[in-house]
N, C-alpha and C positions, 0 to 999 in steps of 0.2 A: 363830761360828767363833772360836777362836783361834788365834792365829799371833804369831812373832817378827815385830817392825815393822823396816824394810829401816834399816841404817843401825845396829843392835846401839841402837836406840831402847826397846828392853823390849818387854814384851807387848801386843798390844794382845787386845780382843777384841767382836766385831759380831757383831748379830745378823741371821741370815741367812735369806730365806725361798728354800727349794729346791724347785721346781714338777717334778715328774718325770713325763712321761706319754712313750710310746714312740713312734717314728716309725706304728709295725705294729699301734697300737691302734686300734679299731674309728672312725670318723667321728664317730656319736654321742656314745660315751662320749667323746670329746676336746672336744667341741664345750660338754659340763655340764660338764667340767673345765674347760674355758677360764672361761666364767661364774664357776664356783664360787669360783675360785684368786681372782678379781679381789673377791669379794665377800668372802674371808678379808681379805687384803693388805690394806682398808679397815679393817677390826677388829682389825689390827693394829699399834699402836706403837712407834715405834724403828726399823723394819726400816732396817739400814744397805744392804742388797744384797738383788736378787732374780735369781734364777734358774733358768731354765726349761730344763732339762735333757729330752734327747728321747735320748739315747746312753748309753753307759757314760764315752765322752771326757768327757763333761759334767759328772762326777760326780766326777773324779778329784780326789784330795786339791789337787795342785797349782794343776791350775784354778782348781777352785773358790776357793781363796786369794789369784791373782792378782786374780781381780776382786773378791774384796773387800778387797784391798788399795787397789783403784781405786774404790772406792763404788758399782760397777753391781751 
C-alpha cells in the first residue's frame, strides 16, 4: 500500500497482506483458508500489516490505510 504519511511527511509505502474470506462462506472452505493464509504469511518477507477482511467495510481504501498506518 501506498499512502501520504500523516504529517505532509512524504510517501511512504508497506507491504500489505489482505486475507479476504466472507462471513457466508461455507465452514470448510474457511477452516483450509485459515491454515493456508498462515502458511503463506511464513513465506513471506517484509509484510509490514495483515489483514483479514470478512466484509466489504474491511476492504475499504480508507481502512485499510489506517491500519497500515499503525503497523497491524
Amino acid at each position: 500500500m501506498e499512502y501520504d504519511a500523516p504529517g505532509g511527511e512524504g510517501k511512504r509505502s508497506k507491504i500489505t497482506f489482505i486475507a479476504w474470506c466472507p462471513d457466508d462462506a461455507p465452514q470448510y472452505p474457511r477452516m483450509m483458508y485459515s491454515s493456508s493464509k498462515e502458511a503463506i504469511k511464513r513465506a513471506l518477507n517484509g509484510l509490514a500489516a495483515d489483514i483479514q477482511a470478512n466484509d466489504a467495510d474491511d476492504i475499504e481504501y480508507d481502512n485499510i490505510i489506517s491500519r497500515v498506518q499503525k503497523g497491524r
